[in-house]
N, CA and C of each residue as an Amber inpcrd file, in Angstrom:
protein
   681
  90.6570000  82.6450000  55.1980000  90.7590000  81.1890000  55.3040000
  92.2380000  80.7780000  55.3080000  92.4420000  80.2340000  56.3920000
  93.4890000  79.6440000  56.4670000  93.8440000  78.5510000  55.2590000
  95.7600000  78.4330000  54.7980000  95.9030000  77.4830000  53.5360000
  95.4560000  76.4420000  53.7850000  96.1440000  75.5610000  55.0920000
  95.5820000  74.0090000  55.0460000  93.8570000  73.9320000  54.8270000
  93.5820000  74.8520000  55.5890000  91.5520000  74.4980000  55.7760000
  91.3060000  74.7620000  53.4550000  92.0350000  75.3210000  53.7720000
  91.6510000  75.7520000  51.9290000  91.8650000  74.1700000  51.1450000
  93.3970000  73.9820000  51.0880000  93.5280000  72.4290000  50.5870000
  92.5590000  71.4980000  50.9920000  92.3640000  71.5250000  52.0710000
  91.6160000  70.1880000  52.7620000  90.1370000  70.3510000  52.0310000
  89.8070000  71.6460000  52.0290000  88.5200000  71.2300000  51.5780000
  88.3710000  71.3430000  49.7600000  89.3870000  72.2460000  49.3300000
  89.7280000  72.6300000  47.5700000  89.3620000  71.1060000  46.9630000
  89.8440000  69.5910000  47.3960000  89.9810000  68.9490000  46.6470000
  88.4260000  68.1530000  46.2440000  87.7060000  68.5080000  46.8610000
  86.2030000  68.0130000  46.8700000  85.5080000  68.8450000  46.2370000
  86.0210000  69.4570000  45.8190000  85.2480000  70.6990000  44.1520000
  86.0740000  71.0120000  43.0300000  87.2300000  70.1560000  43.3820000
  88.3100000  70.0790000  42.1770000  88.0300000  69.0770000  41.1130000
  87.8730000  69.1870000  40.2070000  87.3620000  68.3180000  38.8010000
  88.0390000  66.8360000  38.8350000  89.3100000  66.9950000  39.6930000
  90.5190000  65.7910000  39.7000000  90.0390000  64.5070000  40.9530000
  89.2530000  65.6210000  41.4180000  88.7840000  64.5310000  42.3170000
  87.4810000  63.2860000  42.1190000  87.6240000  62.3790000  42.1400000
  86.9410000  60.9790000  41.8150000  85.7170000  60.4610000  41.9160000
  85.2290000  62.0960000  41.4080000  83.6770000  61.2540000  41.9440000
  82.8750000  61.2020000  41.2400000  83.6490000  61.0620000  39.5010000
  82.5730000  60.7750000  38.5330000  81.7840000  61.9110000  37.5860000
  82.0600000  63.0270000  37.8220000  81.8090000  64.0830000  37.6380000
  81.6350000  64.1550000  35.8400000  82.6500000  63.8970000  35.5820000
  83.1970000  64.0810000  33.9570000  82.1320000  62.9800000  32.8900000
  81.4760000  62.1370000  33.8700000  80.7380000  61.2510000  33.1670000
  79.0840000  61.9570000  33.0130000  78.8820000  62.2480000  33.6680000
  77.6330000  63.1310000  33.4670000  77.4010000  64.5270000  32.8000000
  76.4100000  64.8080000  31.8340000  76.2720000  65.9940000  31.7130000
  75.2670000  66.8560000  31.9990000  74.0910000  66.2900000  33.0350000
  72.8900000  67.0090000  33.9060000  71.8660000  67.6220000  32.4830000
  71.5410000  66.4810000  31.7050000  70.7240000  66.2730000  30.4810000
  70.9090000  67.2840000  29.7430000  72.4000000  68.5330000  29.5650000
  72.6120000  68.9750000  28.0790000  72.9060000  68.0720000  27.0580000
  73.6440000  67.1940000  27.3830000  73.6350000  66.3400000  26.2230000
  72.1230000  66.1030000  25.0550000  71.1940000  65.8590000  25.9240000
  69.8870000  65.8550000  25.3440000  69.4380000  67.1370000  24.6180000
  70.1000000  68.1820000  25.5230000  69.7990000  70.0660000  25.0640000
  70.4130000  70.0320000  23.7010000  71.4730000  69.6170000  23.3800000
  72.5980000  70.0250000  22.3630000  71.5580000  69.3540000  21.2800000
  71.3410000  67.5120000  21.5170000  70.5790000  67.0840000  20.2220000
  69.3970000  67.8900000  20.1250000  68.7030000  67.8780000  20.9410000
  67.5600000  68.4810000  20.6380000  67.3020000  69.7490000  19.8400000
  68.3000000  70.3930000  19.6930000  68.4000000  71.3650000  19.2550000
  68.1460000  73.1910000  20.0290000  68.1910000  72.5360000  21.5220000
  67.8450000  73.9150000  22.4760000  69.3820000  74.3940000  22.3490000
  70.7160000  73.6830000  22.3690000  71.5220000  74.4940000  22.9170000
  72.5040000  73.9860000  21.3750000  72.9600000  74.9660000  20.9560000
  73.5720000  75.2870000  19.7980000  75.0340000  75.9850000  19.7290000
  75.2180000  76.9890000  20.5050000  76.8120000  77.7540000  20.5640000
  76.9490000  78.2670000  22.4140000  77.8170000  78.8820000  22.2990000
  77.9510000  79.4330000  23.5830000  76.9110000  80.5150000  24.3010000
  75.9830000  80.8990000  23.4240000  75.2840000  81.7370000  24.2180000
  73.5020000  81.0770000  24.1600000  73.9970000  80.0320000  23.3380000
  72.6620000  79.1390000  24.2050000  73.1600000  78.6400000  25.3100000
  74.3820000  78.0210000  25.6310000  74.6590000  76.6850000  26.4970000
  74.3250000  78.0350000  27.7770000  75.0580000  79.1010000  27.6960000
  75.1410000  80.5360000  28.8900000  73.3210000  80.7140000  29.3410000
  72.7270000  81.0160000  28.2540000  71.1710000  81.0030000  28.4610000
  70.4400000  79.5870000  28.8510000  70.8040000  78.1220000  28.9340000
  70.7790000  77.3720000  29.8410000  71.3180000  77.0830000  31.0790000
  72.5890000  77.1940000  31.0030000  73.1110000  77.2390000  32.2790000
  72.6750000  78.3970000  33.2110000  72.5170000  79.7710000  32.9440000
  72.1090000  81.3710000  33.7900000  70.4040000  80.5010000  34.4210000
  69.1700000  79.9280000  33.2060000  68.2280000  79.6100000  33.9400000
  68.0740000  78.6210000  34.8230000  69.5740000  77.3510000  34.7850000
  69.0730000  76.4960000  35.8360000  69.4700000  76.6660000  37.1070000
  70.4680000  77.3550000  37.6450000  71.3500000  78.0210000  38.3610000
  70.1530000  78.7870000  39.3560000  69.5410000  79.4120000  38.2400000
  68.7900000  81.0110000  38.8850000  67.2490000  80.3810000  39.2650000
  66.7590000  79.3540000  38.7500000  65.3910000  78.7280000  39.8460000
  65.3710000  77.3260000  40.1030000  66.8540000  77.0020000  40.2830000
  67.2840000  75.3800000  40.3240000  68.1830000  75.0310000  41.5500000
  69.5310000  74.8030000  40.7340000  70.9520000  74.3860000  41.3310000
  71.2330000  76.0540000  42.4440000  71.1830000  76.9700000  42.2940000
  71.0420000  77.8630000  43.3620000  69.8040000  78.1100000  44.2280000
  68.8790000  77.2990000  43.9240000  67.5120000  77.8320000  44.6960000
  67.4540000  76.6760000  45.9220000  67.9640000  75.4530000  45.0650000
  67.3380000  74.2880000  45.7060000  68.7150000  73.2750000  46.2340000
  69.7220000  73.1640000  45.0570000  70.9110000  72.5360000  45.5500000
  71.7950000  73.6780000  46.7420000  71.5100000  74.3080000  46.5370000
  72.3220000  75.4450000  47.2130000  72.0280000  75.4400000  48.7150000
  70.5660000  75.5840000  48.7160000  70.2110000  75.7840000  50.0850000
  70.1320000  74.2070000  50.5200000  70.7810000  73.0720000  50.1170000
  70.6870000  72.0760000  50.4330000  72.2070000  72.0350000  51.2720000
  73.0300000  72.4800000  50.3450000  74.2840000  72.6400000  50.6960000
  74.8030000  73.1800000  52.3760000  73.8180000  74.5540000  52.3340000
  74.0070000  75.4070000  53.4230000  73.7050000  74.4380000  54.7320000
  72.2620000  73.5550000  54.3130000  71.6980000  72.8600000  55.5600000
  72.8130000  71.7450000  56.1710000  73.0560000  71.2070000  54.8740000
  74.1570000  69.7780000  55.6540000  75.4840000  70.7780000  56.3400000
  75.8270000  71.6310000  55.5870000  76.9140000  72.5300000  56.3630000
  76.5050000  72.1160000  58.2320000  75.2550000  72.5050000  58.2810000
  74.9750000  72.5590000  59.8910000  74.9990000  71.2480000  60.0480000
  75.0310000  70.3030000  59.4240000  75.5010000  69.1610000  60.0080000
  76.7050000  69.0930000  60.9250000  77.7860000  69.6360000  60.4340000
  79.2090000  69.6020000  60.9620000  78.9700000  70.8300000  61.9740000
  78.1270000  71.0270000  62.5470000  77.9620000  71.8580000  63.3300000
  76.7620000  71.8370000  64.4420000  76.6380000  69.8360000  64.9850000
  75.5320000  69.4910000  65.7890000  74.4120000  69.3740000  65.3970000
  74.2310000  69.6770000  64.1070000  72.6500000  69.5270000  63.6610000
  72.7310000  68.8230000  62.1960000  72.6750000  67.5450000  62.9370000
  73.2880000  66.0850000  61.8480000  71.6570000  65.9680000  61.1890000
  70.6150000  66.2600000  61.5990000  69.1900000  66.4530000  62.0210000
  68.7290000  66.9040000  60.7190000  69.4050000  67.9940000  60.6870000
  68.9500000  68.8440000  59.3030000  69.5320000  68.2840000  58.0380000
  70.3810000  67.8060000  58.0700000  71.0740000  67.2030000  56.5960000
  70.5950000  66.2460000  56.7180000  70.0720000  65.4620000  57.1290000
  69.2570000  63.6540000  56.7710000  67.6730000  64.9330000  56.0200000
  67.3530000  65.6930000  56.7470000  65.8650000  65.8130000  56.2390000
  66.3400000  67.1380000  54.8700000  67.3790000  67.6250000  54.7120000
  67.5080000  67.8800000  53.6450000  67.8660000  67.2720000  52.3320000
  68.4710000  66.2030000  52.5090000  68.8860000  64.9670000  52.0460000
  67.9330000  64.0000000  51.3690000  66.6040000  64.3280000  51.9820000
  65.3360000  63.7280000  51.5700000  64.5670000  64.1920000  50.6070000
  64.0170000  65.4040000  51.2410000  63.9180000  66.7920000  50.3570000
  64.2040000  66.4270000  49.1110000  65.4630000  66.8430000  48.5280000
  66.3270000  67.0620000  48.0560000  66.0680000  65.8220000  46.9440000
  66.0120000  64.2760000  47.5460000  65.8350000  63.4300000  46.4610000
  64.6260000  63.1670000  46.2820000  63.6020000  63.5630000  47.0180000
  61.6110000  63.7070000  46.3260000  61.6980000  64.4210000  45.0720000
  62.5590000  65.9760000  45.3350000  62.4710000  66.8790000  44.2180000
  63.1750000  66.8420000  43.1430000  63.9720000  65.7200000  42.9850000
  64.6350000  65.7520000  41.5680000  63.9170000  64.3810000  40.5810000
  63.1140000  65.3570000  39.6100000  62.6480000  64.7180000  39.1890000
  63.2130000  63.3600000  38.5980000  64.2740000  63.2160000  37.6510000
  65.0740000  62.5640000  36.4350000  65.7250000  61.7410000  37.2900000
  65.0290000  60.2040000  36.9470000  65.9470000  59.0820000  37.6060000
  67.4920000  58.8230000  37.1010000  67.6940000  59.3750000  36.2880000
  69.1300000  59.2980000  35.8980000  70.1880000  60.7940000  36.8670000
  69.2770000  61.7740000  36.8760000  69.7170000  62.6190000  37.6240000
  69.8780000  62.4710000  39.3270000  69.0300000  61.7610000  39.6230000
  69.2080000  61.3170000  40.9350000  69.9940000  60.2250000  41.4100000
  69.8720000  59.5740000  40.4900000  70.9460000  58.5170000  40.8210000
  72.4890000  59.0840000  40.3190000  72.5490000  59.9440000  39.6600000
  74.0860000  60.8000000  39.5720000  74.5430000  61.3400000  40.5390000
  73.4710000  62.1340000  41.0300000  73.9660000  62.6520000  42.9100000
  74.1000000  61.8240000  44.0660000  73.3830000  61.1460000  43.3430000
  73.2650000  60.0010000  44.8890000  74.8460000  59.4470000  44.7510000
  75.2280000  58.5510000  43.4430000  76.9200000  58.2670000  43.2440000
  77.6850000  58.9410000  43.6700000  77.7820000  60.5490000  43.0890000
  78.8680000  61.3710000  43.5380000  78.8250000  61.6370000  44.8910000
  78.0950000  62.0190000  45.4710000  77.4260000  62.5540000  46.9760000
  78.5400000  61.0540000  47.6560000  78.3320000  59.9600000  47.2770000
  78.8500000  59.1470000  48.0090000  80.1500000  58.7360000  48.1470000
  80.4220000  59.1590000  46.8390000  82.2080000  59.1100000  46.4330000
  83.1480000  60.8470000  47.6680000  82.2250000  61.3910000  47.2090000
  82.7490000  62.5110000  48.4190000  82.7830000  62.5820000  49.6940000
  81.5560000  61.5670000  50.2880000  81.5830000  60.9340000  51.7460000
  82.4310000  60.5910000  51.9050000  83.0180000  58.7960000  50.9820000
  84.0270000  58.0320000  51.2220000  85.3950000  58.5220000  50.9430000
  85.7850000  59.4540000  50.5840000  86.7840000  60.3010000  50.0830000
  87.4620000  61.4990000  51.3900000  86.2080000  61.9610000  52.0720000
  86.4700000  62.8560000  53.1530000  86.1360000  61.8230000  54.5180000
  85.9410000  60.7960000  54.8120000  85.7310000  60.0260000  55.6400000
  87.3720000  59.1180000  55.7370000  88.0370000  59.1250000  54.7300000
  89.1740000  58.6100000  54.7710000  90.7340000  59.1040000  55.4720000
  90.0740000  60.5180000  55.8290000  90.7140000  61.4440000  56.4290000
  90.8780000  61.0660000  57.6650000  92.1530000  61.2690000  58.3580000
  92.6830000  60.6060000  59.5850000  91.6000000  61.3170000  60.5620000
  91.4330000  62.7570000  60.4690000  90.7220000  63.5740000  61.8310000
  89.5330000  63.7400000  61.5530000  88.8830000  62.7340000  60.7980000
  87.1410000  62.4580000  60.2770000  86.4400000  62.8560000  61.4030000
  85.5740000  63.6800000  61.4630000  84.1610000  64.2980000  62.8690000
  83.2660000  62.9280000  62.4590000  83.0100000  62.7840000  63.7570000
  81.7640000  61.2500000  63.7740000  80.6670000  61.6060000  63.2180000
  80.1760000  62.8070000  63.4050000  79.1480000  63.2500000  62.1620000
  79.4090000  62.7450000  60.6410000  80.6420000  63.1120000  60.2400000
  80.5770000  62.7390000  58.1900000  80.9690000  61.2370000  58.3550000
  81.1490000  60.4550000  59.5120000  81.6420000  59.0600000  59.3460000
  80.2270000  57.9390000  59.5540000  79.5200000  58.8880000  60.6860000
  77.8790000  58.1670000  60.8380000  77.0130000  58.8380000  60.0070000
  77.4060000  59.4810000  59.2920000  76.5330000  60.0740000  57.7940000
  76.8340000  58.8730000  56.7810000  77.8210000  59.0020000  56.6890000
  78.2960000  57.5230000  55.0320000  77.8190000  56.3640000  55.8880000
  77.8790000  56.0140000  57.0040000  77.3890000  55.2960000  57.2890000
  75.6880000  54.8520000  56.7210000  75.0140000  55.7660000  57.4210000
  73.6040000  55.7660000  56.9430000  73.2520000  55.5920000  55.1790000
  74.4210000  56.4170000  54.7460000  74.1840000  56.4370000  53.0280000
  74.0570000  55.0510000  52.6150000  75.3870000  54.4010000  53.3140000
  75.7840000  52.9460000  53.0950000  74.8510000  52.2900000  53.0270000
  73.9200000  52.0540000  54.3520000  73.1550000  51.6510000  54.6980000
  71.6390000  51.5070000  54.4420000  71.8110000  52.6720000  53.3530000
  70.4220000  52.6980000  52.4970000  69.2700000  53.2580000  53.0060000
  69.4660000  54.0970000  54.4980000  68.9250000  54.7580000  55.2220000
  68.6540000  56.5710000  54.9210000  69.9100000  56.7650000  54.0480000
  69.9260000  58.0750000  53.0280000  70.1820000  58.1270000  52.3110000
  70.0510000  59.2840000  51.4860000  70.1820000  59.3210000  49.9180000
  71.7980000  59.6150000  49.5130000  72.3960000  60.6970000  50.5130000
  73.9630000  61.1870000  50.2400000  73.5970000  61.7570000  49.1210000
  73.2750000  62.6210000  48.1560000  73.1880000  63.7410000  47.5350000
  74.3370000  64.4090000  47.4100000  74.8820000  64.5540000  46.2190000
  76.0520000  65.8490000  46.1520000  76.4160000  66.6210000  47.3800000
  75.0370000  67.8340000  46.9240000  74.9350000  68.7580000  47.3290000
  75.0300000  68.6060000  49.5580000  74.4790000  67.5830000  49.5890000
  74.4150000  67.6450000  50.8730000  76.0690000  67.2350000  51.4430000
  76.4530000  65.9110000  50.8350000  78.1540000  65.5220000  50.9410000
  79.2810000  66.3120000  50.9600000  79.0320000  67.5090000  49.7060000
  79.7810000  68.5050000  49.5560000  79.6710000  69.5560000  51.0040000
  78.3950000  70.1150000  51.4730000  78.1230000  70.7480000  52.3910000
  79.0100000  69.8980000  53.9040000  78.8130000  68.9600000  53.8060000
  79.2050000  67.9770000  55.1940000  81.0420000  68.3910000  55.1790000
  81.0750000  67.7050000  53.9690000  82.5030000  67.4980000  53.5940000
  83.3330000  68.6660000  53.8070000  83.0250000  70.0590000  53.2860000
  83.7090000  71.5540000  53.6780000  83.5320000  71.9710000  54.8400000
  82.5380000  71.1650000  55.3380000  82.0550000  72.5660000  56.8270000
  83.0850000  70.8630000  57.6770000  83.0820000  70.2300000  57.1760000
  84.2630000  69.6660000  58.3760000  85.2450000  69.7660000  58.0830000
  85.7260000  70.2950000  57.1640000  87.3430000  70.7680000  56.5970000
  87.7460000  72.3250000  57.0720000  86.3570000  72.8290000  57.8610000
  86.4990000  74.0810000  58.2760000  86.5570000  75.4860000  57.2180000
  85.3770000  75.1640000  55.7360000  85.1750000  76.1660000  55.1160000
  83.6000000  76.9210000  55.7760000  83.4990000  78.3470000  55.5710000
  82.3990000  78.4570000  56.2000000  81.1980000  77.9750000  55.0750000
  79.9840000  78.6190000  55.4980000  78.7860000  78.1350000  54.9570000
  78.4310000  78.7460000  53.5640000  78.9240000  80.0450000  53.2260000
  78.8120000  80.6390000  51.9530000  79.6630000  80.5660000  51.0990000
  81.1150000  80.1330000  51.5340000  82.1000000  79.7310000  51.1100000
  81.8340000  77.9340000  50.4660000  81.2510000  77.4230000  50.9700000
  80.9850000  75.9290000  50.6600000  79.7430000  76.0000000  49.6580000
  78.8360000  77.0570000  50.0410000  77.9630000  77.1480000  48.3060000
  78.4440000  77.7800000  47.5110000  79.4090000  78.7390000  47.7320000
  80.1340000  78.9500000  46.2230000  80.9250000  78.3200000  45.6380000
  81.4130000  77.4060000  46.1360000  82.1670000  75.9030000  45.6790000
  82.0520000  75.6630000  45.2660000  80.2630000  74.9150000  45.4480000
  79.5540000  73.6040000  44.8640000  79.0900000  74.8450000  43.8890000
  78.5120000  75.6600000  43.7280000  78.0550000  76.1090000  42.1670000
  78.7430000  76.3120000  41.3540000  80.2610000  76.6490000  41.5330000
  81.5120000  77.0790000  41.1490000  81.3930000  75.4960000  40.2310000
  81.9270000  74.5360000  41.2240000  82.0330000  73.0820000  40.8860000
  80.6010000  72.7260000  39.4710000  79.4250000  73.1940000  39.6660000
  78.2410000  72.6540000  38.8070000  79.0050000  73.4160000  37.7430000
  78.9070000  74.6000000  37.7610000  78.7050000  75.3690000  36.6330000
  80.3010000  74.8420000  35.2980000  81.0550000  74.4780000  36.6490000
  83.0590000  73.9260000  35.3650000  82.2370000  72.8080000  34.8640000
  81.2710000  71.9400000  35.3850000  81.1070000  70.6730000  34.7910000
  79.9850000  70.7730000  33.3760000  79.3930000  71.8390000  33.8670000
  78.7340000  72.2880000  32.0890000  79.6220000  72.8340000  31.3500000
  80.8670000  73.2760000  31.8040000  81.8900000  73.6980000  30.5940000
  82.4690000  72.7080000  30.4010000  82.7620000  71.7350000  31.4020000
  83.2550000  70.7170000  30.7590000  82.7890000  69.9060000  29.6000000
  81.2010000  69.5380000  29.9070000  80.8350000  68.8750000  29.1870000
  80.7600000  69.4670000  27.5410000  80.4950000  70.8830000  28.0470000
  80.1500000  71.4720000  26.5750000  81.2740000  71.2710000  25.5470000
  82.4330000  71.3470000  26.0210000  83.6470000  71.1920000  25.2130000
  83.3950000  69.9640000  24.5420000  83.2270000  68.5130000  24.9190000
  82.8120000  67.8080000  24.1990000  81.6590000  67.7440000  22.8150000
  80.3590000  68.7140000  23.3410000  79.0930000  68.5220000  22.7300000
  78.7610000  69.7100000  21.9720000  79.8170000  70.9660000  21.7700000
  79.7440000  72.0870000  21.3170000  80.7230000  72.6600000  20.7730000
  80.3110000  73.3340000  19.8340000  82.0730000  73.9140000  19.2370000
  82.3510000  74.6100000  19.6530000  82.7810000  74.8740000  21.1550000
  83.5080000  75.6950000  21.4080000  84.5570000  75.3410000  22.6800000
  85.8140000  76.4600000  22.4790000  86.8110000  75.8180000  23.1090000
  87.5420000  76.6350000  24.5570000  88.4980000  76.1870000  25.2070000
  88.7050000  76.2670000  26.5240000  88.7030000  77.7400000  26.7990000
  89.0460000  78.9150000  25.8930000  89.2600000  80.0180000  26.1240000
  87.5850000  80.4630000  26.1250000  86.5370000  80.0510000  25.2770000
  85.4470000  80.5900000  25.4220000  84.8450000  80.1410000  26.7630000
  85.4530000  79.0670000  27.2380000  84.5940000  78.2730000  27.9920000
  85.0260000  79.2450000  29.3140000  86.4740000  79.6040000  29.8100000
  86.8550000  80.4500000  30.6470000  85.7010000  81.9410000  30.4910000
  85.7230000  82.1880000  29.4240000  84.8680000  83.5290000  29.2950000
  83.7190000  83.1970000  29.9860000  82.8080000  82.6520000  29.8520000
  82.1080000  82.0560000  30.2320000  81.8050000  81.7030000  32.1020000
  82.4950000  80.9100000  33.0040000  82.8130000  81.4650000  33.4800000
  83.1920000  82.4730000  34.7250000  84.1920000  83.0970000  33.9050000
  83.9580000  84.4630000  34.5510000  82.6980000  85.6510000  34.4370000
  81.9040000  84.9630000  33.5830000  80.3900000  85.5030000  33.3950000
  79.4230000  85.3730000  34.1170000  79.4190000  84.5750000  34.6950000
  79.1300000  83.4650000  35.5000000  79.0780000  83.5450000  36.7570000
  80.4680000  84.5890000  37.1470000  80.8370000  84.2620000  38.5720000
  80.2290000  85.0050000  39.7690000  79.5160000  86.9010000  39.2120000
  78.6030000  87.5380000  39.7560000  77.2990000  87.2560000  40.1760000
  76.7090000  85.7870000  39.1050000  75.5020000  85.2910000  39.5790000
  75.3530000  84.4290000  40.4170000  76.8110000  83.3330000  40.7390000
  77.2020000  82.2330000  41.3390000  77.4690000  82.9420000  43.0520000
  77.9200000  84.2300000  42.9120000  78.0170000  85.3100000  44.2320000
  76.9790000  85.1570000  44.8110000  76.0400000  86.1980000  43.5860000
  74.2500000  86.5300000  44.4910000  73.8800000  85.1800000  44.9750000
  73.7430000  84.1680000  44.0180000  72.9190000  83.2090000  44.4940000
  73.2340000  82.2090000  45.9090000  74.8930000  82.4260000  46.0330000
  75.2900000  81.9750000  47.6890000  74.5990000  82.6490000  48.3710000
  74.8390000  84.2840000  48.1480000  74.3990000  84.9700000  49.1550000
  72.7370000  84.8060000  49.3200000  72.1740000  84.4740000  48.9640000
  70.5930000  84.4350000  49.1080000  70.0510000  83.1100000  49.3860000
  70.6690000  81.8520000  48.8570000  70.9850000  81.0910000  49.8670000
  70.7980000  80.6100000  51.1800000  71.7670000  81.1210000  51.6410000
  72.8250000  81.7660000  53.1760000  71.2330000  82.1260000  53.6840000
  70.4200000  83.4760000  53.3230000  69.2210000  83.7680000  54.0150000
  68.0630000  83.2480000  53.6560000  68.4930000  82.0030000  53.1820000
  67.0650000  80.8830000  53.7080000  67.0960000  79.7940000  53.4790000
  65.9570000  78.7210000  54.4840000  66.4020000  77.4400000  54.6100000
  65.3020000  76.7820000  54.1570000  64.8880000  77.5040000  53.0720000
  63.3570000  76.5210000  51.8890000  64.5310000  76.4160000  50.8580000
  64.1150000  75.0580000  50.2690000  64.7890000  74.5370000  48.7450000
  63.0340000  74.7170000  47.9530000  63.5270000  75.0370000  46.7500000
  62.7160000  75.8340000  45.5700000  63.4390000  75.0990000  44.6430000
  62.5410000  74.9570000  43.4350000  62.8120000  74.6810000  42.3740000
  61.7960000  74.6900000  41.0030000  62.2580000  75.2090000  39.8290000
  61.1950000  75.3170000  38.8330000  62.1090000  75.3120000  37.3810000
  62.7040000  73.9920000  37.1470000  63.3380000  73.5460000  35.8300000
  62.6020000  72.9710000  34.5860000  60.9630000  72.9630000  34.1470000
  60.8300000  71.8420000  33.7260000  61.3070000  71.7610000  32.2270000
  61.9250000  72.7020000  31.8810000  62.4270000  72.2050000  30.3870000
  63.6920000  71.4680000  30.8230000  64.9400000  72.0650000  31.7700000
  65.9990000  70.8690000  32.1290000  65.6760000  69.8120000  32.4690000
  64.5960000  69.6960000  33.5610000  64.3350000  68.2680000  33.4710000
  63.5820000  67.6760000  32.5980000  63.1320000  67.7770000  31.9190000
  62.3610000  66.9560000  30.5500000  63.6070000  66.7940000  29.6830000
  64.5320000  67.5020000  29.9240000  66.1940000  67.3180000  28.3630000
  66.4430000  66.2410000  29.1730000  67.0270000  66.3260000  30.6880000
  67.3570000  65.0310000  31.7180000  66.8000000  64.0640000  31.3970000
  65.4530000  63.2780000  31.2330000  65.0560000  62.3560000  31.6890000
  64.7750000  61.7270000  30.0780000  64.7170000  62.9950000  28.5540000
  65.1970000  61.9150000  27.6270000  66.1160000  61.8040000  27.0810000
  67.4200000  62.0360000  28.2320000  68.6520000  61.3480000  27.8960000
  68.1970000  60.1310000  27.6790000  68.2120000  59.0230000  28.7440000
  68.2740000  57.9100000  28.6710000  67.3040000  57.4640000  27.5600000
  66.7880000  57.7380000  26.5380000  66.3340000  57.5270000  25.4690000
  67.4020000  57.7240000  24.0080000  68.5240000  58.2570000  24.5960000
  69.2560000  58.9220000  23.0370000  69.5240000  57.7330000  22.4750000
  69.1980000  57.8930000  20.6980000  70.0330000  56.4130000  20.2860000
  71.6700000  56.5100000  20.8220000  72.1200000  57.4450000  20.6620000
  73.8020000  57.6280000  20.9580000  74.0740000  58.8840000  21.9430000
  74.9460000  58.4640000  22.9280000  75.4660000  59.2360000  23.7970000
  76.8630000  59.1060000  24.7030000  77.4490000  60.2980000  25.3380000
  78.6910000  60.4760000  25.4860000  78.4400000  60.1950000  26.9090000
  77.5330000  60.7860000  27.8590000  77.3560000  60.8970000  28.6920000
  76.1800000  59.5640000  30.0910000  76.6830000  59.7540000  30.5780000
  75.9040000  58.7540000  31.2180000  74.3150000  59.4650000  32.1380000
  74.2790000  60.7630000  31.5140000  72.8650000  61.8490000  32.2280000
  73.3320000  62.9640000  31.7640000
């Protein structure tokens, strides 16, 4: 990969970038009270199961599809895009992707050499005609910055998985060096699961203890997080 194609697309999975990220914690917050996630090798044994029949089964191969957006088949990312928001259960969770998904449109649409594909995509989002999903924005957003297709799902899981370390630092005692360990623990499963991915174009999913922590967030008497 060429440097510029690297920058251009690095900043849309970089934590610095504005799309709200740091405000959500994809209902651990709820895990931590509840008492499911306790130290680092609970938060690792939540994060390894949602990854492995979730955010890699289902966000992933969502990712790959809008990729082919930026590649004439604008077709497939509206109907993955759909998909995508039937199956998430947690109205607080869906409306988190739907925000960010849109902040990354308007963010890579601002770009002088914007493809009319990611500009009549935010369009439609705008327009209330699609959902804009993370996962699908992120996919649009790299494959028109010229990252390839397995390269743009290891991003976005790369990207999920810093934002549960992020959050955990807040909601867990533990600190930046464990959280690095972590990880790099991390990073062999975040591999396989691009790669498997990549060879197929069904989204799967089977979370229901994450989504049941998700959806009684919005019940906590007190919270840090906005999901």
């Amino acid at each position: 990969m060429k440097a510029l194609t690297l920058l251009r697309g690095l900043r849309f999975v970089d934590s610095f970038f504005p799309a709200g990220g740091f405000a959500y914690s994809s209902g651990l917050e709820a895990a931590v009270q509840g008492g499911a996630v306790k130290d680092s090798e609970g938060l690792s044994r939540y994060v390894e199961e949602l990854f492995t029949t979730g955010l890699g089964t289902r966000e992933a191969v969502a990712v790959a599809t809008a990729w082919q957006g930026t590649r004439g088949e604008g077709k497939k990312a509206r109907e993955a895009d759909r998909e995508l928001d039937a199956m998430m259960m947690g109205t607080e969770s869906r409306h988190a992707s739907r925000q960010m998904g849109r902040q990354v449109l308007r963010g890579a649409v601002a770009d002088e050499d914007v493809s009319d594909e990611l500009r009549e995509y935010l369009q439609s989002v705008e327009a209330g005609h699609a959902p804009g999903h993370l996962a699908v924005a992120v996919g649009l957003a790299l494959g028109a910055a010229g990252w390839t297709r397995e390269q743009a799902m290891t991003a976005f899981l790369y990207q999920q998985a810093v934002g549960f370390v992020s959050a955990s630092l807040k909601l867990l005692p533990i600190g930046q060096r464990e959280g690095q360990r972590l990880l790099a623990a991390w990073a062999p499963m975040l591999g396989n699961l691009s790669r498997r991915a990549a060879a197929g174009d069904i989204m799967t999913a089977w979370t229901p203890v994450h989504d049941i922590y998700a959806m009684r967030h919005a019940r906590l008497e007190s919270r840090l997080f906005r999901s």
